[in-house]
C-alpha positions in Angstrom: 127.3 95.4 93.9 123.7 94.3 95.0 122.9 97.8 93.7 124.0 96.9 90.2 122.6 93.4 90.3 119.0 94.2 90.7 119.2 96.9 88.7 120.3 94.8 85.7 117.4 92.4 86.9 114.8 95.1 86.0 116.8 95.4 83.0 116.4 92.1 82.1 113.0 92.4 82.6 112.1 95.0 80.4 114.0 93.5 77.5 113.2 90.1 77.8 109.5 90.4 78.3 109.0 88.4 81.1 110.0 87.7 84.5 113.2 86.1 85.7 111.8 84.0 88.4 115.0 83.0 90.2 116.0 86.4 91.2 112.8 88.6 91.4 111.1 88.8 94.5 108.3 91.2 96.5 107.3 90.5 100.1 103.9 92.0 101.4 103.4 92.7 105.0 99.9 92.9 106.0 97.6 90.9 103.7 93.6 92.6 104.6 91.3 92.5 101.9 93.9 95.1 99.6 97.4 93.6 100.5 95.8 90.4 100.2 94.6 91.0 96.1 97.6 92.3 96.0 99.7 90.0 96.9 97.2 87.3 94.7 98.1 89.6 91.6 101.4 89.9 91.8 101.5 85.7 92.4 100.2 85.6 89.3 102.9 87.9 87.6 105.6 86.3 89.0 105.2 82.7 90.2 103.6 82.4 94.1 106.9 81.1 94.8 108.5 84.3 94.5 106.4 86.0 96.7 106.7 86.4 100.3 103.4 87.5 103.0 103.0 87.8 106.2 100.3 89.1 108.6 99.2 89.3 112.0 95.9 87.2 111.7 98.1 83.6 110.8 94.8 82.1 109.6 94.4 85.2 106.9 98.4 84.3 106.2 98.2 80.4 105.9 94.5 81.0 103.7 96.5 83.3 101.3 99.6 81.1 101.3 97.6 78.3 100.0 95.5 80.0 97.4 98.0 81.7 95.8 101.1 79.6 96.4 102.7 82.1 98.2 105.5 81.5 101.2 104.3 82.4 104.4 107.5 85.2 106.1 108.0 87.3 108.6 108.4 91.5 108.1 112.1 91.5 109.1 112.6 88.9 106.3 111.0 90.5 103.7 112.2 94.3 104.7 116.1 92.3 104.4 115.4 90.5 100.9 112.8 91.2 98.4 112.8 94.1 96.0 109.8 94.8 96.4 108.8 95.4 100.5 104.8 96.0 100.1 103.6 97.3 103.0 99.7 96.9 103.2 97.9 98.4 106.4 96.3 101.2 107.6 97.4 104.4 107.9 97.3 104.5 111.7 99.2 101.7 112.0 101.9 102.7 109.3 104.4 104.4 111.6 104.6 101.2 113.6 105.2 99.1 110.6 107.9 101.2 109.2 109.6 101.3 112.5 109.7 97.3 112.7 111.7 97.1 109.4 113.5 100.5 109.8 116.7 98.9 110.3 116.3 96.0 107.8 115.9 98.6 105.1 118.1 101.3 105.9 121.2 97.9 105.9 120.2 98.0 102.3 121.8 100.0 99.3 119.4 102.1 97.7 118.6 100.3 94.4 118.7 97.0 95.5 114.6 97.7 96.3 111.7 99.7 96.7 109.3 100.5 99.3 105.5 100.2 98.3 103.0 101.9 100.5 99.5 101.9 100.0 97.9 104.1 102.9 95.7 106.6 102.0 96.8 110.4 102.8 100.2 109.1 103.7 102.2 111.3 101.8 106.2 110.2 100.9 107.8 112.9 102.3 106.6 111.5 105.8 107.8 108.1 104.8 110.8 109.6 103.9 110.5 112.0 107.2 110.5 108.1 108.9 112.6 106.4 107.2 115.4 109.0 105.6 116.0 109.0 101.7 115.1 105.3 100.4 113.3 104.5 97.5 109.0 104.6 98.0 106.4 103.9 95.5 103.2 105.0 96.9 99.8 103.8 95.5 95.9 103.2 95.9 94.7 100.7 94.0 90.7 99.2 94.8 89.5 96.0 95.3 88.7 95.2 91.7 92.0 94.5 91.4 91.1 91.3 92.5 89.4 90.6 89.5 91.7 91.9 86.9 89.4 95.1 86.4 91.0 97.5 89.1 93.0 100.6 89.0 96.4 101.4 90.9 97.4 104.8 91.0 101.1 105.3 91.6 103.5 108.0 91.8 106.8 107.8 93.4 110.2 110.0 94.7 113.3 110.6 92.6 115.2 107.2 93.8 112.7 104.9 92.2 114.7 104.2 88.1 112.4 104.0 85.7 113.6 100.1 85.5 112.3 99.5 88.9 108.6 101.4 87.7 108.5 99.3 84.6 109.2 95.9 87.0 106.7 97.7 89.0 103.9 98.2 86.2 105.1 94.3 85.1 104.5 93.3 88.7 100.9 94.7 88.8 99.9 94.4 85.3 97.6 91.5 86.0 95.8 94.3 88.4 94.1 96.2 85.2 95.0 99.5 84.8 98.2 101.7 86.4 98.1 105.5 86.4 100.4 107.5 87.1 99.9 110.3 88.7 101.1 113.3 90.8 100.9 112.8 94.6 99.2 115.9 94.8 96.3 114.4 93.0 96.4 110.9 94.3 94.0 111.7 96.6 91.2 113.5 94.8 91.9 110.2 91.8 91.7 107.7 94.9 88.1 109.4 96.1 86.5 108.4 92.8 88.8 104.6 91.8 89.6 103.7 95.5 86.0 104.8 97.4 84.1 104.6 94.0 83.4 100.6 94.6 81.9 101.1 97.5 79.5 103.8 95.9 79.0 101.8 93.3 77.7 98.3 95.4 75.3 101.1 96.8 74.2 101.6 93.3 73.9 98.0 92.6 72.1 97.0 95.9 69.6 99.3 95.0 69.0 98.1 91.2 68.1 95.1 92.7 65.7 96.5 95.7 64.0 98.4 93.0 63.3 95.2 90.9 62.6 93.1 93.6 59.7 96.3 94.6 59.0 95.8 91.0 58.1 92.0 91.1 61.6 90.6 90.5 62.6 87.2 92.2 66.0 88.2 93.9 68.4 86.2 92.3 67.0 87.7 88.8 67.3 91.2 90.0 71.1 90.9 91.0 71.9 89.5 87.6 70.3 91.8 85.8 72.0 94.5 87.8 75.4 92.9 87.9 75.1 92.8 84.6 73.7 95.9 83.5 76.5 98.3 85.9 79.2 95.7 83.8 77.9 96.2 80.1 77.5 100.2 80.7 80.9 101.0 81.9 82.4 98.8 79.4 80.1 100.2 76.6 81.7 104.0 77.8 84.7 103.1 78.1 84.6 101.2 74.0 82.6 104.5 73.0 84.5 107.0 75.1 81.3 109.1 74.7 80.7 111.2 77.2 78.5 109.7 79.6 75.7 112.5 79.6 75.0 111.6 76.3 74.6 107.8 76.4 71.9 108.8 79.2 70.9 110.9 76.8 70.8 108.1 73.9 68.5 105.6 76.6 66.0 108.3 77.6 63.3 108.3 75.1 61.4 111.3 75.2 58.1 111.0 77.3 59.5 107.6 77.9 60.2 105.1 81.1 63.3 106.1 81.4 63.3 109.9 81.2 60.4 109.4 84.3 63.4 107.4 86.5 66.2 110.0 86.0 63.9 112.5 86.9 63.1 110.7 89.9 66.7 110.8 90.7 67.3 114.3 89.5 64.3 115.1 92.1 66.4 113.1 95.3 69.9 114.9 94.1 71.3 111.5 93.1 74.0 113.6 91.0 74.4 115.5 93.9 74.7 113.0 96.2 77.4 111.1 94.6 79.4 114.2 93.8 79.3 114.6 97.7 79.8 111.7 98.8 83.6 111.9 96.8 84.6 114.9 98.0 83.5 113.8 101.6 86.1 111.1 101.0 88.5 113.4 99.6 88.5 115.3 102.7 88.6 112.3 105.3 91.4 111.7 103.4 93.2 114.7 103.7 92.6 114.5 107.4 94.1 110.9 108.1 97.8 112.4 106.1 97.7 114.8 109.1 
């Protein structure tokens, strides 16, 4: 019976357009920087009071509580009740976690909820190796999530209904963009969306250390830089020109810009970056073992 009733929840959900507040719930258990967006995004989908978090640093719980109007829990309540159980911390620590709520989830009936992981190289199958058949959703989503400009990449096994994916995708919409994708490519797509940030900030920092070399005041530097990093990717993604040819379109020939990209040609900044992903790739491959 629980069963049937959340699943005509989702269905509700996907034909009404909105979400039914008074029975949908998701419950995140560890709130860090990613469960903590998370849980900020999905406050925002479907009313803070519908969604549960709890963490080990009570400060980081009672901050989070407070911005986002969510209600402050406990992992055995949230494994026992919402229908959504996000479970947000590191892979090392993963096993631990699963075990606390083991028995909470396995009293469930399979429908009733969904497990959402999010730690990298963690593959289902040892979730399910864990926990025995119950419904996972596994993503990596980055921190622009925050902002409404992220990506979450999801895939999932065969007891996930497509009504719980599309209350899923509804959940997270607020996010950016969802991609599914197969879990044997999560990884490689989670070098360049879920390390890609970080690579990116690099990029940025040093935009603003080369005007500042240049004669820039600081604060005018980062703007400009902010600025410039936003309007590109936005003007490539409205385009969808390949990006070798808008460098191409900016380089003028015997111009100021041709002389910077052959700078970075000169220090393998192509190079580099295309390391730098697969280098995450493989740490990544190495925490799933």
């Amino acid at each position: 019976m629980a069963g049937q009733l959340s699943r005509q929840i989702f269905v509700n959900i996907t034909q009404k357009g909105n979400i039914m507040k008074e029975n949908f719930k998701a419950g995140f258990i560890g709130c860090g920087n990613m469960g903590g967006a998370l849980a900020g995004v999905a406050a925002k989908a479907l009313g803070g009071e519908r969604v549960l978090v709890t963490d080990h640093n009570l400060v980081k719980m009672a901050a989070l509580s407070e911005k986002n109007g969510c209600i402050t829990s406990d992992a055995a309540n949230i494994a026992g009740s919402c229908d959504f159980v996000v479970v947000g911390v590191k892979p090392q620590v993963l096993p631990d976690a699963l075990r606390e709520i083991k028995e909470k989830l396995l009293a469930r009936e399979n429908g009733s909820f969904a497990l959402i992981t999010m730690a990298a190289g963690i593959k289902i199958s040892a979730i399910e190796e864990q926990l025995g058949q119950v419904p996972v959703i596994r993503i990596m989503p980055n921190t622009p999530c925050a902002c409404g400009e992220g990506v979450i990449l999801y895939c999932s096994n065969n007891l996930v209904t497509e009504d719980m994916l599309e209350a899923f995708r509804r959940m997270f919409a607020p996010a950016g963009l969802l991609i599914s994708i197969a879990e044997a490519k999560i990884d490689a797509a989670s070098a360049v969306s879920g390390c890609g940030p970080a690579f990116v900030y690099m990029f940025i920092d040093a935009l603003i250390d080369g005007g500042v070399r240049a004669g820039l005041p600081r604060s005018v530097a980062k703007n400009l830089a902010q600025q410039t990093v936003l309007g590109s990717a936005k003007y490539a993604l409205d385009t969808g020109e390949e990006p070798a040819k808008l460098k191409a379109d900016v380089c003028s020939p015997a111009g100021s810009t041709i002389e910077g990209v052959a700078v970075l040609e000169e220090y393998s900044f192509r190079s580099a970056v295309m390391e730098a992903v697969k280098a995450a790739f493989d740490r990544t491959a190495e925490l799933g073992k």
